[in-house]
Structure formats: C-alpha cells, structure tokens
N, C-alpha and C positions, 0 to 999 in steps of 0.2 A: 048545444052550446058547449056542456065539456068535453065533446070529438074537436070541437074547432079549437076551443084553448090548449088541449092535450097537443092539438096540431102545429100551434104556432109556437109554445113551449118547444116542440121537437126541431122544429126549424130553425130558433133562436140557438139552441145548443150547438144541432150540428153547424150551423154559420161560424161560432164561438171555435169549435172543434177545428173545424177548417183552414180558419184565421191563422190558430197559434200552430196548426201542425206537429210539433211535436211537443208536448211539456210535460210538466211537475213539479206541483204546489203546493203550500199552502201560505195563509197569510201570517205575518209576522209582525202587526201593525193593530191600532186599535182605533177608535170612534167617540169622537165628542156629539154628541144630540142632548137635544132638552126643548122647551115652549119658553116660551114670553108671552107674557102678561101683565095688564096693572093689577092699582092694588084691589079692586075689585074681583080680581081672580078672571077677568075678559079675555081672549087668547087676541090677540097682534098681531095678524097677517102683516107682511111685507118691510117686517123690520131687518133690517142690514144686521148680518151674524160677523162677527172674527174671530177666529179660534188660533191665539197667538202662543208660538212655543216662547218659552219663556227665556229657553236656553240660547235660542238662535235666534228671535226674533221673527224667523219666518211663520206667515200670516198666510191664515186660509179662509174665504170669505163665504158664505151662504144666506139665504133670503128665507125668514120663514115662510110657513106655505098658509093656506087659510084656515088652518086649524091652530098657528101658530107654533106648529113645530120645526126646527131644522134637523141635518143632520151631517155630518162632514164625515166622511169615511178616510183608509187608509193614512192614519197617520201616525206617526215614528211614536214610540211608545218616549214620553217624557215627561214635563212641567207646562200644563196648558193654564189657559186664563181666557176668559169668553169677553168680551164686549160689544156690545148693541146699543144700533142708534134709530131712534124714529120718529119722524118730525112729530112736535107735540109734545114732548115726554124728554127727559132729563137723559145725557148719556150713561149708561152703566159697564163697570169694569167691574167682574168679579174677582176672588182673593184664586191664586195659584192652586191647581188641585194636578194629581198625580194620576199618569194616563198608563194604564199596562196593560200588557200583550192579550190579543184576545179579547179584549174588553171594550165596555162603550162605557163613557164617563158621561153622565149628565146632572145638566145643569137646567134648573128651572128657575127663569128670570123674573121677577115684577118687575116692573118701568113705573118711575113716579112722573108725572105732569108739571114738565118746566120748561126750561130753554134750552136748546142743541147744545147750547154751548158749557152748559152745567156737567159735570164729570162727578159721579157716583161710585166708590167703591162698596161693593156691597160681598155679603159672606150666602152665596148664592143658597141653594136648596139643591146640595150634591148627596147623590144616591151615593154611599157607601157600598151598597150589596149590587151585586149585577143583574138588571133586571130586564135586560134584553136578548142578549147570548146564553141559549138555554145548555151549552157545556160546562160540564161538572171539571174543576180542577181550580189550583192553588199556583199563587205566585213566591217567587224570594225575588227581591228587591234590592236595591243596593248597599242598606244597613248591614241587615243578613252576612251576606257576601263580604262584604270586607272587614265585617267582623267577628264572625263567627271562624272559630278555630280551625282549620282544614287540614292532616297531614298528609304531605303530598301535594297540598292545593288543590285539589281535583273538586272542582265546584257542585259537580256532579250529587257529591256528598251529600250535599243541601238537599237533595230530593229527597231526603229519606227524614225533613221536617216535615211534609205535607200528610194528612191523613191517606189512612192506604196505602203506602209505598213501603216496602218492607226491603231487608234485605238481600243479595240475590243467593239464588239456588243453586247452588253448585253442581247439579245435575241437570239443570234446563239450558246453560250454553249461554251465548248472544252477549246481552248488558249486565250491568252493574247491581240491579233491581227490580223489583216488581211492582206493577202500577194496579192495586186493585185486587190483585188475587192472580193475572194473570204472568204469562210465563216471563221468565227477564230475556228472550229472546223474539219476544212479541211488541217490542218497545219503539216506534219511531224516533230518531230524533232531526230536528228541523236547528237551523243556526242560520238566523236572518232572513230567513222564511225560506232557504234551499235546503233541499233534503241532503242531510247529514249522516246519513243510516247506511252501513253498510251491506247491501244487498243479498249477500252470501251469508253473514252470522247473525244480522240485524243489531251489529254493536256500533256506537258511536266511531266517526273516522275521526274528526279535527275535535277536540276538548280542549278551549280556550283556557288562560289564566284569569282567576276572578278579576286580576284589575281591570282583565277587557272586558269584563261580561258587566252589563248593565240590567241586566232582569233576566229570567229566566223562565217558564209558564210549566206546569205538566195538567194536561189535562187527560183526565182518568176517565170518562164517561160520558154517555148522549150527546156523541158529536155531531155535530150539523155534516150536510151531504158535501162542503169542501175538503173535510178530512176523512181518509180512506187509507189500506194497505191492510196495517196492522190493527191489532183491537185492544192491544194489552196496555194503552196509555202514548202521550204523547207528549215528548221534553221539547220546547220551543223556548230558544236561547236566540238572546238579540246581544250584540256588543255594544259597546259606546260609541257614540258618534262625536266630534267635537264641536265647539261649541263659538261664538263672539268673541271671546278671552282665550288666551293662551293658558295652557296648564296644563299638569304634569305631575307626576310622582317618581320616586327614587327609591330602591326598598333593597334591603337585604336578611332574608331569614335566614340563621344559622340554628342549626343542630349538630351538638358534638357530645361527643362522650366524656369529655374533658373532668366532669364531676359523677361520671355514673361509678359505679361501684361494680366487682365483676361478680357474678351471676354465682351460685351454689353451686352448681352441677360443672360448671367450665372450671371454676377454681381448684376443685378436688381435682380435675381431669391432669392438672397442673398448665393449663392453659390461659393465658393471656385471656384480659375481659374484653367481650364483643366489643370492634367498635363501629362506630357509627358517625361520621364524618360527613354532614349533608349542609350544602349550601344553596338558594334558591333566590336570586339578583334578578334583577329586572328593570325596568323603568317603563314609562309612558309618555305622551305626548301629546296631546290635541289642541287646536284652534281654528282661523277661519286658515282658507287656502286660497291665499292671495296671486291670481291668473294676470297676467299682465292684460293687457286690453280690453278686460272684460267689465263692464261694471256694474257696481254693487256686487263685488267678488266677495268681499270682506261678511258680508249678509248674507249670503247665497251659495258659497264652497265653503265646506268643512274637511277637514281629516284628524283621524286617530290614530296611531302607532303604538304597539304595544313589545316588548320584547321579553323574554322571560330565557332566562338560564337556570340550569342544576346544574353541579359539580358533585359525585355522590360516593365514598367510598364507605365500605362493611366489612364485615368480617362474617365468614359462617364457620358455625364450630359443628364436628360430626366427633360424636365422642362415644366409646364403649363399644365399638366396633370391632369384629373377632374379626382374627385374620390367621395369617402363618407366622409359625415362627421359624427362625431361619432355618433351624434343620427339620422343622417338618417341610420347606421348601424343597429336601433335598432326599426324602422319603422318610427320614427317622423319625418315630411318633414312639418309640420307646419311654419318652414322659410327655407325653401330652397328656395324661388322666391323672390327674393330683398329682403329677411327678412321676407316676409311673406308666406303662406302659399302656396304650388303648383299645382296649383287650376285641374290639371289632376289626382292627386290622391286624392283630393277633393272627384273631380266628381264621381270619381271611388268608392270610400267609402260610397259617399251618394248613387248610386245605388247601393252597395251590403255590405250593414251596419254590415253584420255575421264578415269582414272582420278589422271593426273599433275601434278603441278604443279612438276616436278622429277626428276631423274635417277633418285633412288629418294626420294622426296616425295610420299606421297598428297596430292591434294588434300584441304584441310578439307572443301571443300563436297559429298566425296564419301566423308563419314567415315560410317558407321551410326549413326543417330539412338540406339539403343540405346547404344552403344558410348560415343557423349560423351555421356548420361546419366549413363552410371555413372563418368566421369571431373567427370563436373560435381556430381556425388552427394557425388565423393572417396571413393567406394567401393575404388579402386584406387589403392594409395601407387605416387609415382614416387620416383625414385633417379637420381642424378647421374652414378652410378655403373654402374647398371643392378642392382644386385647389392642388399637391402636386409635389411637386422639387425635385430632389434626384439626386446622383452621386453616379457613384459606380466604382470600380477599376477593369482593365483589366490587364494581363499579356501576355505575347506572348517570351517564351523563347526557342532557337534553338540551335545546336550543329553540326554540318557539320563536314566529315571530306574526305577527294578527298586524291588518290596514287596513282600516274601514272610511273609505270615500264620499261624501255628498257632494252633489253638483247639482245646482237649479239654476240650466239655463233662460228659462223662460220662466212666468208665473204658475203656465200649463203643464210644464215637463220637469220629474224631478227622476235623477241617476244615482243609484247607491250601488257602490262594487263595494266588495267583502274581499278580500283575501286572507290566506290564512298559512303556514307549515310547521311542522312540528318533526323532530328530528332525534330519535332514542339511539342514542350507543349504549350498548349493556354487555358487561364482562360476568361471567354465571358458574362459579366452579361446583366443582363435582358433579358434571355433567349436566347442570341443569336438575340437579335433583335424583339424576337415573344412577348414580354414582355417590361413596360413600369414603372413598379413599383420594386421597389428591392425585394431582395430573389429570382429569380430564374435565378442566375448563372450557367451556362454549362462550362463543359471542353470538351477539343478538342485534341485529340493524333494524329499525323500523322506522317511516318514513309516514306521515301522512301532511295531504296538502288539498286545498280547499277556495274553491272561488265560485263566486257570486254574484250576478249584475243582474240588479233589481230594477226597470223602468215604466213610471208613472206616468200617464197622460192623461188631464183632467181636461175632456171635452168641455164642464159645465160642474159647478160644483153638484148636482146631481148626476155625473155620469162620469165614468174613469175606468180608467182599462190599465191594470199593471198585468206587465210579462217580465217574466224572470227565468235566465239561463243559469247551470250550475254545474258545473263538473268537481267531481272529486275522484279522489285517486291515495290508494294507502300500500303500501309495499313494505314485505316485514321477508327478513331473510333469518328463520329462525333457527337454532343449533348449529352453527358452522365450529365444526368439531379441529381441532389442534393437527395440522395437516404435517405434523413431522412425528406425528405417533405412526407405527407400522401399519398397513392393512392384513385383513385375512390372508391373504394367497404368501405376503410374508412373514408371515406367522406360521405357513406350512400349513394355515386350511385347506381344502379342498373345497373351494364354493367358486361361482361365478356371479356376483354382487355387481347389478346396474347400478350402482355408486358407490365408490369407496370413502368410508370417512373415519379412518383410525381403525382400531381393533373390535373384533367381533366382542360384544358384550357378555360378561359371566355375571351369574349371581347364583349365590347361594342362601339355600335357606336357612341357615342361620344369622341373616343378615348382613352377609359382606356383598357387596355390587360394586363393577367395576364397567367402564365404556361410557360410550355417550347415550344421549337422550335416543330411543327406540325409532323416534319419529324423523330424527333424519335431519339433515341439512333442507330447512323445509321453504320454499319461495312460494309468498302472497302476495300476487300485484291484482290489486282489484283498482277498476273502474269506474265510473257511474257517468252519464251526462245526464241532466234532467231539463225540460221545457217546460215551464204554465204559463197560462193566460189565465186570469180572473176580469171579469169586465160587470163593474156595477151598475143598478140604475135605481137613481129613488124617482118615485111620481105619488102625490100623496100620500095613502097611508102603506105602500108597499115599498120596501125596498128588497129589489131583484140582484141576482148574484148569480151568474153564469160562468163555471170554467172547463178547461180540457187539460189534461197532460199527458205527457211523454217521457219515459225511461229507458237507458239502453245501459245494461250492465253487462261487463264481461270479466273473470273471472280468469287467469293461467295459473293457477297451481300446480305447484310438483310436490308431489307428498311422496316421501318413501319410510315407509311404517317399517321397521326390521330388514331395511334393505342389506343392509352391512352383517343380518344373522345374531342372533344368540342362543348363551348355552345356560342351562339352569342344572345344578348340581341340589342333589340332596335326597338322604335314604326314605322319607315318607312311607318306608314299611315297603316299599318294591322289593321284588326277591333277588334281582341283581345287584342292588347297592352294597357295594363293603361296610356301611352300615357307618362312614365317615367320610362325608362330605368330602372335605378335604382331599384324603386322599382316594376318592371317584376321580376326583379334577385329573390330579398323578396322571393317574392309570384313562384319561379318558372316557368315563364313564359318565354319561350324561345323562342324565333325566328326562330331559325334554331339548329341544332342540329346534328353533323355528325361523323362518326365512322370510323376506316379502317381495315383492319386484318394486322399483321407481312407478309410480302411480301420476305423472301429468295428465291435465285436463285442459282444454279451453272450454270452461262455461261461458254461455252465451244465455241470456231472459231479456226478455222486455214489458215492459208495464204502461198497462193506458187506462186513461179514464177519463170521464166529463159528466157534470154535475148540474144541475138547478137548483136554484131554493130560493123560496119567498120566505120571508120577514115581513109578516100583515100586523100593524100596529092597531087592534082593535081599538081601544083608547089608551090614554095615560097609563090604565092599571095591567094590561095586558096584551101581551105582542104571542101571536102564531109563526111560529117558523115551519116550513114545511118544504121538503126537499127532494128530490131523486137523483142517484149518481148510479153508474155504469162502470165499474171497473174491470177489466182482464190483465192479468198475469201470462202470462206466455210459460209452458213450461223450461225448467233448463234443458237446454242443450248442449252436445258437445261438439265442436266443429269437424272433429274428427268418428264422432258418433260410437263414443267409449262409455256410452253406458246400458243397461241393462232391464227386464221385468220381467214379470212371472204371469204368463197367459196356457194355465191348466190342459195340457192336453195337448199343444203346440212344442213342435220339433222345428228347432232356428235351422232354418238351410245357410243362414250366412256361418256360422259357426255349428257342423251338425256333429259333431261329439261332444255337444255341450248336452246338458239334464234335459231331459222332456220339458216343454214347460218354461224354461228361461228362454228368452226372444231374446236381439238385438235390433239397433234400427237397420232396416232393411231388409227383415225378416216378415212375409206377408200380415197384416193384424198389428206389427209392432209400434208402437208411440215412436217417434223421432227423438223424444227425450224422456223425460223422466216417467214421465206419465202423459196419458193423450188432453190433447188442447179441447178446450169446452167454452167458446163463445158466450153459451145461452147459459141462463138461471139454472135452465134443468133439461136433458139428453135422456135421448131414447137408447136402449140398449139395440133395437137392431140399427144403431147409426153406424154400429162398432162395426169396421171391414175387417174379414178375413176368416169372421165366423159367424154359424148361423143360431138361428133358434136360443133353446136355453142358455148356449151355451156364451153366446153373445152377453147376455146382463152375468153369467159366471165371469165369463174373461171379462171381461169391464171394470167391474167389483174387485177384481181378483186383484188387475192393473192398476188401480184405484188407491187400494191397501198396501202395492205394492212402493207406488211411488211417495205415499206418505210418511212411510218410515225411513227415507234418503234424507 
C-alpha cells in the first residue's frame, strides 16, 4: 500500500512538473478555513461558505464538507468577512477580520435556528495565533509601515522589529540582515509571490516605497516543502492593490540642515557645516479599472500606482589630512620638521650628494618624471600648512515607480501583474571613499526593474492551480571615474592597463590617498526569469499541494580590480626608504606596487525544483503537514569557461604552465564550472571521470572545497 501511494505521489508531481515546464515560486497569498455549527456544538455539512474581501467586494464561495469544515485557498492577503447560509438556520455575517501573508484565518461559525431570511451579524470565534501553517515567522502590516519612522524609507528596516532578525554583517555580503542567526547573504526575498532575490549576491533587486507595500512576512523557520533555495529566512512583500473607491495620497518628506548646527571637528577645521539637503515626494493612486465593454469592471479590475522621488544633496568633509607643501612639491623639506630641516632626507642627501641640491633639497632635476606629472596635472593639493581640509558635495537622486493590476475576467480566472523600476543616479567624491583630497569624484548608475503575472484558475473551489511568470533584471554601472583626468601612459607610466580610467592611484601611509575606487569602472547586468506552477486540492480531511519550478539566471560582469595599477609609498622600516614618504614619491620610490587585468564574465546557473506536501487536518486541535521537495542548482558557468579548481595531482593540458593541480574546463576530470554538477542527495567518488581509486574521493573533496569558497 505505501509503494502504490509513494507511486501515485510521484506521478502526480512529475505530471505538475511537466505541465508548468519551467518555474519558481512561492505563494504570496493566504486562507480563510474554519467549521459551522449550531449552538449545540453539531458540525453542518453542506452549508453554502462566502468569503468576501471587504475592500473589493469580490466573493469566493465554498461548501462545507461532512465534517463541517471549509476551506478557501489562495487569496490576496486583505479585510475578509465569512457569511453562511443553511436551510433551517438564520443567515450569519461575521464582523471583518484581517488575512496576511502565509497564513490561514479561521473562523468558527454557530448557526442559530430561523428563517433564510433572517441576517445575523456575529463576532465569529477567530484564531488569533496560526494554527495551521506550521512556519515560524512574523508579519509588519500596514500601521507599522506608515508609521513607524524610516530614514531613507527603506521598509526593509521594519524587519529588524521581528524576533531574531539582527543587524547585517558586514563581513557575510548579500542583505541587509540576518534571519535567525543565519548569514545576511542567505536571505530570499519574494515581492508578490515572484522571486525578488538576486541570484549572484542573494540581495534584494526592486525595494518598494512603504506607501506601495501593504504587508510584508519574514519567515525564519520549519518551512513547508513550497519553500526552498535559501535557509537563512524568507522576506515575502505583497504591495497594495486597489480597491471599489478611488484614493490616493500625496506626500512630501523634507530633511534639511537649515537648523542643524555645524559639527566640532569641521568647525575648528574652519569648514562650513555638513549639509544635508534631502527631499523624498511622491504620490499614489488606486481604484477599480474601469475596461470599456466589460462588465462588472468596476467590481472585477483594480489598479495601484505608486511613484516615489528623492532629490538628495550632502556635503562630505575629509579633514586633517597631510599632504605637501608647495615646496616640498618641489623637493625642499629644509623645514618640514618643526620648521626645520627633515633630518631623514638630510641623511639621505648627505649619503648620496648626485641627488642634492641642498642640505635636505632634492634636486629638481632629479625629481621622477612621473611624480611632476602628477604635480603638473594638480592631481595632488598642496597645503601651506602641510595639513589639508576639504569638502566636497555628494548627490544621490532616485525615481521609482511600482503598478500593481487585478483583472477577474471570469468567476474562475483571476490576473495580477506586478510591475516595478527603480532608478539611482549618485554623484560620490573622493573617489568613492578611495580618495581623500578633492577631484576624484565618481558617478554611480544603478537601475533595477521588476515584473510579475500572477494567474489563478479555480477548477472548483477545492481545486486551483496558480502559475506565475517573473523576470527581473538590475544593472549598476559602479565608479565611472572623471574621464578628463590623465591616464597612466600620460602621466609617463610605463604599464599597459585593459582599461583606463584616470590616474594610477597613490597612497601613503601616513594617510594621504589619491585616484579612484581600485575596483574600477564596474558593470552589473544581472538577469533572472523565474516559472511556478502550484496546483491545490482539498478532499476531506487532506489538503494537497503540488508544485515545480524554473530559474535561468545570467550574470555579465566586468570587474577590473586595480586595472588602471597602484602605488603605495611609505618607510615601514624597509631599508630602501629615505625614511620620508614623501619624498620616496619625488624620487620614485615605491613600496609596493600592484596591477590587475579587466576580469568579464558571463555567468550562467539554473535552478529546478518540485514539491509535495499534505496538510492532514486530524481534527479541530491538530493538523499534520508533511512534505517532499527535490531541488537542483546547476553550478555557475561561464559561457566562455573563465573559471577554474584545484584537482591535486592533475596538470591542465588546456593551459599547461599553469600549477599542478589547477584544472580548467576542458581539462580531463575538470567541472565545466565552479564545481562538478550533483543530481542526487549523495555521489560516489568513483563517479568522479578522469581519476581513479583514492584518488577520486581526494579530487572530489578537494573540488568540493574548492568551489565553496568562490
């Protein structure tokens, strides 16, 4: 008996599988269930259920079964109200109760003994606590949200009211925070039930404005077998949808510095006080969406519109920062040491006098051609002082704009599309942080954009099959560096730089840095498409829940880490340093010295899964859920097969002056990407091609370990 159930279980899935072909999901929607009864406590077979939004009026209908239970699935998280009719017994309308994400709302009816025609409002017997969805996690709601203080708006914020959500790690990557203890790069996020998650960092792509967002879910624990990927928690953000009535809001938050007062440390610097210039405007929109031809549009299509502006200007002050002074610009350090002479360029002149034109005086004519380039450039501010202050002005301007669709054109068929884009222009001086003297401001573009069509078809109200299509897409063009500043080769480097963006970067250890961000003029166009299918069935006391999905992410990154080269000055006790920074620079004398090549990628991964799970309602006091899901990850790939591993013992013939030991794809035994593909739960090590015996579970393990830490 459990071969044939195990067997019809596997047939039901793969059928589900086949159907939706490709997907990825999960649900974004919640459940009204409860029993009817008199006052006897009898259960009511066959009484007529309505489970009315309150907001739209749209009406979902169910029949209890002989146990007198119903149960209405998938429905828009809002303001619900039950109503039951049964010949014999007086009609009943319960009072509004509040339906959110992930959750089943129930209602337990008594029916009194009258006439149909009698109308009953009653204050039903509603479960406060969830006692069906045995997932652990915490909602914010719309109170919350629009009134709880946000700066920046980022609603996100709000997750760090739930128990266990901490703040993030600065050393784990990905999100904002941590769900549980786990990593903030382990975080899914879902927005309207499409996966929102960017595949490559695992950080949110589209973050709504709260007036779009209508609730928001994180669930942190014992998830049922529809939810999969990650394990570090799961942020599940629904927007609003509109409603019968027309409405709207209008809003404008200002922050200025108009009353602040300027800062201790900037004031002495003799520096104007920070400002801080931020405006954040917006409006909304919703009502029904009135279709010419169509009728009961007015009940049946809704829309919301949201739009959200910043307008943002700052100031950043970098103060107390040593530099040159003009004539040690020009080799004289004769008083750089309390006025007088710096007795390590002294010493340094008096042993090698070719160099001197004075006590502690470089000669000009033995300055590095490099070195008065970049003073001839004015790449490098001098200070009378040696010591130099500066402020320079940041911007940070955004444009959002969120539309969220309902259409029910039939009783059976309901269509929700989502769309979404968000749009950062950001102006970033001194380099983005890498820089500490003015002129080398960076610009920032970042782009994310978001869409969703959600489609519902209720066979019966025991049976319903939503599929849902989702692509997202985010592209960030980061450090695009001041492109009338000189490069190396006109500066009179000697390098050959697969991209040039300004001057080769200096810093010194006593603190002065000059150039741009290391990382380069960096392009992120990431991808996602996602498919699910979910198809429910209730039959007495079980309600079934079958899904499949599909992922296809792809990744083109150009990342050039130190392509443009830098140079780091400073004596740290080496025995060739003149023993002043400074004038190292002069004379060319570097410390250290380091270069990178332009690093493009095309990642390529895919992700599949499919799922079972029963929800067996023992009785009233107690529900079993019980589930099996199947997921694979495909390793990344690179289309062009630019990446690498470490299989102990093996010499890559594709590249053979490469280390013992590093492979590429293409090299016998090697993965085609990061690490080799693994179907099953758990692999044999002589599955591994290319090698035998021990050495097989070594190289496996090895590969294993190796691609973990990419």
């Amino acid at each position: 008996m459990k071969y044939k159930s195990m067997r019809i279980f596997g047939v039901i899935a793969l059928v589900v599988f086949l159907l939706c072909g490709r997907s990825w999901a999960q649900t974004a929607t919640g459940r009204v269930i409860g029993t009817v009864s008199d006052q006897q406590g009898a259960v009511i077979p066959g009484a007529s259920v309505s489970v009315i939004d309150a907001e739209t009026g749209r009406t979902e209908s169910a029949t209890t079964n002989k146990d007198g239970y119903f149960d209405v699935s998938a429905l828009p998280i809002g303001t619900y109200k039950v109503s039951v009719k049964h010949e014999g017994f007086s009609n009943v309308v319960t009072q509004e109760q509040k339906l959110e994400i992930n959750n089943a709302l129930r209602f337990d009816i008594k029916l009194n003994v009258g006439e149909t025609s009698q109308v009953v409002t009653v204050n039903a017997d509603v479960t406060g606590v969830e006692t069906v969805n045995p997932t652990v996690g915490g909602s914010v709601v719309g109170a919350a949200i629009a009134n709880l203080p946000l700066n920046g708006r980022n609603v996100l914020q709000l997750a760090q009211l739930q128990p266990g959500v901490t703040e993030s790690n600065p050393d784990a990557g990905g999100g904002g925070f941590s769900v549980s203890g786990g990593r903030t790069d382990a975080v899914t996020y879902l927005l309207d039930g499409g996966l929102n998650t960017n595949l490559l960092r695992n950080s949110v792509v589209f973050n709504p404005n709260p007036d779009s967002v209508a609730e928001f879910r994180i669930l942190s624990s014992n998830y049922t077998a529809e939810y999969g990927r990650n394990g570090g928690g799961i942020i599940s953000v629904v927007t609003k949808s509109g409603t019968r009535d027309l409405h709207g809001s209008v809003y404008d938050f200002l922050r200025n510095d108009a009353l602040d007062a300027n800062s201790f440390f900037t004031k002495r610097a003799g520096l104007p006080k920070d400002a801080l210039k931020r405006n954040q405007y917006g409006a909304t929109l919703g009502g029904p969406l009135l279709l010419p031809g169509i009728a009961r549009s007015r009940d049946r299509n809704f829309f919301f519109v949201s739009y959200q502006g910043q307008r943002q200007v700052q100031s950043v002050a970098q103060t107390n920062i040593p530099t040159f002074t003009p004539a040690e610009a020009k080799g004289d350090f004769s008083k750089s040491n309390a006025g007088g002479p710096d007795p390590s360029v002294a010493a340094f002149l008096q042993a090698h006098p070719e160099y001197a034109a004075g006590p502690a005086t470089i000669n000009p004519a033995k300055i590095d051609p490099v070195a008065a380039a970049y003073f001839a450039s004015k790449l490098i501010p001098t200070s009378s002082t040696g010591i130099l202050n500066s402020s320079a002005g940041s911007t940070d301007n955004r444009n959002e704009l969120s539309i969220k669709l309902d259409f029910q054109p039939r009783d059976s068929d309901k269509i929700t599309v989502s769309l979404g884009g968000n749009r950062v222009d950001q102006l970033l001086p001194f380099g983005d942080g890498s820089a500490n003297v003015p002129g080398y401001d960076d610009t920032t573009k970042q782009h994310q954009y978001f869409a969703n069509i959600a489609y519902l078809k209720i066979f019966s109200p025991a049976v319903l099959n939503d599929f849902r299509f989702t692509v997202q897409r985010s592209y960030a063009l980061n450090d695009t560096a001041v492109q009338s500043l000189p490069g190396p080769n006109k500066l009179g480097i000697q390098i050959h730089p697969d991209i040039t963006y300004g001057p080769s970067s200096v810093y010194f250890d006593n603190g002065l840095a000059l150039g741009f961000n290391l990382n380069g003029p960096t392009t992120l166009p990431d991808t996602t498409w996602s498919y699910s299918d979910n198809f429910t069935w209730s039959k007495g006391r079980n309600n079934w829940k079958f899904g499949a999905g599909f992922s296809a992410f792809q990744d083109n990154l150009r990342y050039s880490y130190a392509a443009n080269a830098d140079y780091q000055f400073g004596d740290n006790g080496r025995p060739n340093s003149i023993g002043n920074q400074f004038a190292d620079f002069l004379l060319g004398n570097a410390a250290n010295f380091e270069q990178g090549p332009s690093a493009p990628n095309n990642i390529r991964t895919k992700a599949t899964y499919l799922f079972g799970q029963d929800e067996l309602r023992v009785n009233n006091h107690l529900t079993l859920t019980v589930g099996l899901r199947y997921e694979y990850n495909s390793p990344k790939t690179d289309t062009l097969g630019r990446t690498d591993g470490i299989i102990p013992g093996l010499q890559s013939t594709r590249f053979p002056a490469a280390p013992k030991g590093l492979v590429f794809p293409g090299d016998k035994g090697a993965p085609t990407g990061l690490y080799f593909p693994d179907k099953r739960t758990s692999r044999r090590a002589s599955d591994l091609p290319g090698v035998r015996g021990r050495e097989r579970r070594q190289a496996f393990v090895a590969a294993q370990e190796s691609s973990s830490m990419c």
